[in-house]
N, C-alpha and C positions, 0 to 999 in steps of 0.2 A: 783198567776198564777195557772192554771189549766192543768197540762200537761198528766194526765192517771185517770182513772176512770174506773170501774167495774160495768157491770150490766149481773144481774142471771138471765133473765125473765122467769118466770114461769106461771101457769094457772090465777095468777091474773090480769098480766101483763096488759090485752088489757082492762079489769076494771079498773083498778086502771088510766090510761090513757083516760078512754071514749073511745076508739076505737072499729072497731068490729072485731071480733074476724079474725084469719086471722092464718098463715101460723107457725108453732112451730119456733121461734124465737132460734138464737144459745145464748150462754152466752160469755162473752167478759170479762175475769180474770183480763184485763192490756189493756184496749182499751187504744189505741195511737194515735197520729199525722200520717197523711197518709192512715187511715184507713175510710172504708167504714162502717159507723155505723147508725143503726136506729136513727130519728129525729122523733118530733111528732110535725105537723102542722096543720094549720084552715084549711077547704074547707067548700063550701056550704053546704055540706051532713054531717058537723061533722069532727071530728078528724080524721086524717089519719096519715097513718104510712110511710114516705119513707125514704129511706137511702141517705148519701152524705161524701164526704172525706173530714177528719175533714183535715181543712188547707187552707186560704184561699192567693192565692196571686194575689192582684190587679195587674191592666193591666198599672199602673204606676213605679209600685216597679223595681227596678232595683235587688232587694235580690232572691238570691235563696229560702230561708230559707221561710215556709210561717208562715202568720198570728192565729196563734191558739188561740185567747185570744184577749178581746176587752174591756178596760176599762169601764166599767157601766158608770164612773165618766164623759167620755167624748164623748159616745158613740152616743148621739143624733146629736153632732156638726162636730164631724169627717167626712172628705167629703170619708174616704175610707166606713165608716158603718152607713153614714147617712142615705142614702134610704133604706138599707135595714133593718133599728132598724126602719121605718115608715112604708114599705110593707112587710116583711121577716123574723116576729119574730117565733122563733123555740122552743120546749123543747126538751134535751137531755136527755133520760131517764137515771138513775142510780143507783146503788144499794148503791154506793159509791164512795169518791174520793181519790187520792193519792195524799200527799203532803211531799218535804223532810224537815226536819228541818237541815240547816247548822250549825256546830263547825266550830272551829275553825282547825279540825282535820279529820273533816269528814259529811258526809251528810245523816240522818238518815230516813228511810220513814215512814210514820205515815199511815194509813187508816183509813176515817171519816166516819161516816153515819147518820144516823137517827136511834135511838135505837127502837122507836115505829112503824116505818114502814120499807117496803122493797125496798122501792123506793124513788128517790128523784129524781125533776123535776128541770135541771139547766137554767139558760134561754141564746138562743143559739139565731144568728141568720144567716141565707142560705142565698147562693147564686147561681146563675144557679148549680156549680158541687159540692160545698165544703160549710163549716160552722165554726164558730169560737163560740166559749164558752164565755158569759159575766163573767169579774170577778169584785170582789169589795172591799173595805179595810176586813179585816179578824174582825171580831169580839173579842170582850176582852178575849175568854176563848179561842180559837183560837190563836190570837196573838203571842203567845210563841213560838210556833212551826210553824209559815207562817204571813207574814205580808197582804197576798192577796189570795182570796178561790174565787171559783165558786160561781154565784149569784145563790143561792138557791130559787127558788118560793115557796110560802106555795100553797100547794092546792087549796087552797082557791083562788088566784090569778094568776092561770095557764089559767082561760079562757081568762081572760080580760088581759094576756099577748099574746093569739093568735087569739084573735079577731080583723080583720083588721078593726072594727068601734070603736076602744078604741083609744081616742084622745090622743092627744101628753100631755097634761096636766097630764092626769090619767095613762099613762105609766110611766113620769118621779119618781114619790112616789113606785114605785116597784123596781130601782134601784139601792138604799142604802141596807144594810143588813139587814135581816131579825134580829129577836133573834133568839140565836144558841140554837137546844137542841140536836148539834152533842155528838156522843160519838165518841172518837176516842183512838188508840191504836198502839203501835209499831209493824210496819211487821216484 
């Protein structure tokens, strides 16, 4: 699960994104559920920057509670994130994410990132007002501390994650885990 996440953007930001350049961006120490947060999407002209409330709740759900998190595992079949994991996929930009590790006596939080860059691109995907964050089994050095993280994209495969002419074939091979080369540490 993927419930808070951190991002500092600074002058590399709209770089390191492909976007162009645009408006001083705030930082987000503890982004949440119900919060209005930058997304990074395709358009004809390139990458664009818009905002949406992380939280989705379909027009079926009887829950108050919304959807923040969408298994990778089942995300193509699901009738709530089927269309839009085939028109709607998103990157959530981040510096890093939070995750608790439970005892048996208590819940401890960890913060993950990428030790060689300042960013990490989670793969997300929108809807008309809102968006939910992919997640996926947690990787071996992971594991200990969360059984389930944010699907991480490598750079490398952020375009052909928000290019709407990437076939359903060549989406599916992006949604197991990456290799981890998080570092992570006790808040």
């Amino acid at each position: 699960m993927c419930g808070r996440f951190a991002l500092y953007p600074d002058s590399d930001f709209y770089t390191r994104f492909n976007l162009p350049e645009g408006k001083e961006l705030v930082s987000y120490p503890n982004a949440s559920p119900g919060q209005n947060l930058p997304l990074v999407v395709a358009s004809s002209s390139g990458n664009r920057l818009i905002t949406k409330l992380w939280g989705y709740h379909p027009v079926w759900s009887s829950s108050s509670r919304p959807l923040i998190n969408a298994r990778s595992e089942t995300v193509a079949d699901k009738p709530a994130f089927k269309k839009a994991f085939a028109t709607s996929r998103c990157l959530v930009p981040a510096s890093g994410y939070y995750e608790w590790q439970k005892t048996a006596t208590s819940s401890n939080p960890f913060y993950f990132k990428d030790p060689d860059s300042k960013y990490i691109g989670l793969a997300g995907l929108y809807f008309d007002d809102s968006f939910v964050i992919l997640t996926t089994a947690a990787t071996p050095d992971l594991a200990p501390i969360h059984d389930r993280m944010p699907l991480i994209l490598p750079p490398a495969s952020e375009s052909l994650w928000l290019s709407s002419d990437t076939s359903h074939s060549d989406l599916l091979p992006l949604l197991s885990p990456q290799a981890s080369a998080l570092s992570f540490q006790p808040v």
